[in-house]
N, C-alpha and C positions, 0 to 999 in steps of 0.2 A: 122523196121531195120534202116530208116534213123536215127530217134530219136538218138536210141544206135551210130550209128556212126558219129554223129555230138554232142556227148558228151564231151565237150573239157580234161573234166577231167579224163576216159577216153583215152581217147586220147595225152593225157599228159604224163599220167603213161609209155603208150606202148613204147612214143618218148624216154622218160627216161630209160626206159629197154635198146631200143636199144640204146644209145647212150654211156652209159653202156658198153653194149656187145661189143661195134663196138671197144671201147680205150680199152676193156680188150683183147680184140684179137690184136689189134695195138702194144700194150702192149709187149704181150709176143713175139711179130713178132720181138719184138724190142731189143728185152734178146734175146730169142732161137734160130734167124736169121732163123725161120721154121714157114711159115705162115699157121696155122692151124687154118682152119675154124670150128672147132667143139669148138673151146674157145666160140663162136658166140651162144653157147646151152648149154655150161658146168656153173656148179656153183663153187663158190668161184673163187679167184685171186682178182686184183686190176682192176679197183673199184668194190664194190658192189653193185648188179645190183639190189637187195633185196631193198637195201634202198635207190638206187636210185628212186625206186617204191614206196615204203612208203612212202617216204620225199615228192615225190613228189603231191600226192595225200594228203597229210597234208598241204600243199601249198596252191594247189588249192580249195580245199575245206575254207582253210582258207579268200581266199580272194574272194571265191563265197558267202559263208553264214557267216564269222564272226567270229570271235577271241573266241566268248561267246559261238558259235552254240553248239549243242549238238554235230551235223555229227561232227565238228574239234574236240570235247574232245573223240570223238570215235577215230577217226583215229591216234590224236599223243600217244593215248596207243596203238593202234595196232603198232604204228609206234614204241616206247619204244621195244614192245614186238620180233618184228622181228628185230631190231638191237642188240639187246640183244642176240637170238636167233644166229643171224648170227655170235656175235664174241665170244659168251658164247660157249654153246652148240655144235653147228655147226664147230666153230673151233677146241676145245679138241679133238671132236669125229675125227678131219682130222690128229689131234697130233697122237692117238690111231692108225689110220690104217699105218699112216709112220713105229712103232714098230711094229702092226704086218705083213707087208712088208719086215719088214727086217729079220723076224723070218721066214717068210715063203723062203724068198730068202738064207736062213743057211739052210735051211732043202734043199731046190733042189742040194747045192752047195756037202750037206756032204751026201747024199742018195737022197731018191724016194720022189717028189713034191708030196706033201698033193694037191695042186692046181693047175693049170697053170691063175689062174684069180688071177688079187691083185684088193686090196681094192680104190675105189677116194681116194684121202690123203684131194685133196682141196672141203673139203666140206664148209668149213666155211670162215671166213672172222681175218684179224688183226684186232686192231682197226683204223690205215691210212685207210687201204680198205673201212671201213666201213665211215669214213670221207669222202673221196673224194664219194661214192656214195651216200652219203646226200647232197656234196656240185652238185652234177649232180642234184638229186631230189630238190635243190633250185632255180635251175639256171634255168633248162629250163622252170618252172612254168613262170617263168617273160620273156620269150616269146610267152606264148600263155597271156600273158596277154595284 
């Protein structure tokens, strides 16, 4: 158990998660004037927390083992694959439940709710989002360094 928690890289990742979650809650505290601690576990908004993750275990890895290593050519595709993910995929699919929110919000308004649940809208990320939490997964590598 020590081993694992004296894993800087590891331990890198988690800081960048939260550092992440910490300015996306700051964030909307900052817009919504409504300090909600569940931004602090939600996905999507600004930055992304995803690639803060990624980025930053591409980082670290890269200046553990090497520019050439195999682990870095693993990582900056898994790293490709979930930024991609995040502003691809992830974000259309948060386009999709905005419309159907507002279809389900016609239907309560003109008869009987199919639902009282809507859909996360912020499932995914912009591509800024997705910038600034790669520049999070850069930054904080070069303090645990």
């Amino acid at each position: 158990m020590n081993e694992l928690l004296g894993n800087k890289i590891i331990l890198c990742c988690i800081v960048s998660w939260i550092v992440a979650q910490v300015l996306k809650t700051l964030i909307d505290w900052r817009i919504t004037r409504v300090f909600n601690i569940r931004k602090m576990i939600n996905n999507g908004g600004m930055p992304s927390a995803h690639t803060a993750v990624v980025m930053s275990l591409s980082i670290m890895v890269a200046l553990k083992e090497g520019l050439g290593s195999t682990a870095f050519a693993v990582c900056c595709i898994v790293t490709a694959v979930v930024i991609n993910d995040a502003v691809g995929v992830r974000y259309h699919t948060g386009e999709q439940s905005k419309v159907l929110n507002k279809i389900i919000h016609r239907t309560i308004i003109e008869g009987e709710p199919i639902t009282d649940e809507t859909l996360q809208e912020l499932v995914g990320h912009t591509p800024t989002e997705a910038f600034f939490g790669a520049l999070i997964g850069i930054l904080v590598p070069l303090f645990f360094r």
